[in-house]
Structures are given as C-alpha cells and as structure tokens.
C-alpha positions in Angstrom: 30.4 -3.2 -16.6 26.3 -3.3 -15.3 26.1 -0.1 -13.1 24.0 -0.3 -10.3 21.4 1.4 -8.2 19.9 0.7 -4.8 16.9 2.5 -3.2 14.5 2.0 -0.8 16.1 2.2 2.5 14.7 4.2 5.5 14.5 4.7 9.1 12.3 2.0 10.6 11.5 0.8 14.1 12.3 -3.1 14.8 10.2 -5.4 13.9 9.2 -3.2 10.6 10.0 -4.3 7.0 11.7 -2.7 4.2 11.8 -3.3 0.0 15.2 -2.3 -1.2 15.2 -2.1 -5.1 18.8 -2.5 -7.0 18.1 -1.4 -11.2 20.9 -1.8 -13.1 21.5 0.0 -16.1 21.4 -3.1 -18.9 20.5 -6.8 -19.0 21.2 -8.5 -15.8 20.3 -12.0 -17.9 23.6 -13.0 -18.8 24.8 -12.8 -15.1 24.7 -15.4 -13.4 24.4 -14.7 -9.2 23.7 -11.4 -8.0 23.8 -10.5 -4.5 22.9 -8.1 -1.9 25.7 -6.9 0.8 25.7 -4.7 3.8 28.0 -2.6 5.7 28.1 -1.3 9.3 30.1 1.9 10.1 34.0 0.5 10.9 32.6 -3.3 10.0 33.2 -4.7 6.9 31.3 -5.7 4.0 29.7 -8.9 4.1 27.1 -10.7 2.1 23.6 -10.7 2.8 21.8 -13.1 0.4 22.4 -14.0 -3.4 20.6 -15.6 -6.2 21.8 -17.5 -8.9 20.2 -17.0 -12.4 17.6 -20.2 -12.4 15.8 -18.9 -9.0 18.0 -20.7 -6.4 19.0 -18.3 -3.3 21.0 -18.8 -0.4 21.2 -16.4 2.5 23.4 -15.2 5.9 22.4 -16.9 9.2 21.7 -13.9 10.6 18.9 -12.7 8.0 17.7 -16.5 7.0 14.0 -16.3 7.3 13.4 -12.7 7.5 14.7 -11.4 4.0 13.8 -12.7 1.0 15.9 -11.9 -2.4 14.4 -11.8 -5.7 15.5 -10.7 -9.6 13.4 -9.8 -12.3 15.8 -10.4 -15.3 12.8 -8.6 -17.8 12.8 -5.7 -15.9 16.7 -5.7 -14.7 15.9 -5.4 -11.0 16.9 -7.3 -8.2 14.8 -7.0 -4.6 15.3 -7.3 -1.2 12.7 -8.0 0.8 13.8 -7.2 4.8 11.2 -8.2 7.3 11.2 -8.1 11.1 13.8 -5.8 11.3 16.3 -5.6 14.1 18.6 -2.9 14.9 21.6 -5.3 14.4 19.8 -5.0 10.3 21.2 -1.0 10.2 23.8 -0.6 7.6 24.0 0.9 4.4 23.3 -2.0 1.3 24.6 -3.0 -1.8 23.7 -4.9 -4.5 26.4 -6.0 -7.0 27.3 -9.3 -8.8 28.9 -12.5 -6.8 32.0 -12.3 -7.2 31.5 -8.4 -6.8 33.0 -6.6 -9.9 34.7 -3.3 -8.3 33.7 -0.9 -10.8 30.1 -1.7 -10.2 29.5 -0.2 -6.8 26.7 2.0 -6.1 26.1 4.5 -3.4 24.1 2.3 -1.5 21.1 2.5 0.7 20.9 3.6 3.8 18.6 1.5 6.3 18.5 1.9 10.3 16.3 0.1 12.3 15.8 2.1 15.6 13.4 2.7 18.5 
C-alpha cells in the first residue's frame, strides 16, 4: 500500500490561507481518486474534497469555494489549497485514497484557525 505524508498545517488567524502538501511514497498514477479528510477532536472523520485521476474535483459544502485540491501525479503529491480560513476549518487532515485504504493513514496535519 502508497504510504502517505501530510505537511503544512499551522496556527493561523481566520480569514488566512494554508498549503497542505500530502507526498506519498510511490506512483500515485495508477490511483484513481485521492482525497483529503479532516477530523475535529470527538467528531468524526469526514471528507473534505477529492480528485479523480483526469482533473475532475468535487468538494464539501462547507469548504466549496475556499479550498482548492490538486495532484501532481509526476511528482506524487497531492495539495490542498485552504483559503479564508474560519475557525470551524481547525482539525487535523488527512490525505489518503477514496475509498480510504486503512493501512495508508498518516499522522496528519495539524491546522487551527484562531484569533
């Protein structure tokens, strides 16, 4: 299984933007829809945005317009791009495949938007 690592997250003040970076650690080419997901302490996991192989992406309500996700299949990275943060945004993210594969789990990032 594709291991996984995110970066990139931070303490930021709403309305601020984060890059979150996930590299795996071989070709993400063959896989076909990766995703990011989040997690709030005593919440559970839930999807943030995907995208499928060819480009397409499709993204949570609550983050549609403000986060933009992107992969770089040459380069094995996928990106999250978080802008105008809000303090609802603070939990730690993940970046695995869609449907998740268990043993690919990273540590996550932690990001916490706060004034």
């Amino acid at each position: 299984q594709v291991q996984l690592v995110e970066s990139g997250g931070g303490l930021v003040q709403p309305g601020g933007s984060l890059r979150l970076s996930c590299a795996a650690s071989g070709s993400i080419f063959s896989i076909n829809v990766m995703g990011w997901y989040r997690q709030a302490p005593g919440k559970q996991r839930e999807l943030v945005a995907f995208i499928i192989r060819g480009g397409s992406t499709h993204y949570a309500d609550s983050v549609k317009g403000r986060f933009t996700i992107s992969r770089d299949n040459a380069e094995n990275t996928v990106y999250l791009q978080m802008n105008s943060l809000k303090p609802e945004d603070t939990a730690v993210y993940y970046c695995n495949t869609i449907p998740a594969a268990a043993g690919s789990w990273g540590q996550g990032t932690q990001v916490t938007v706060s004034s």
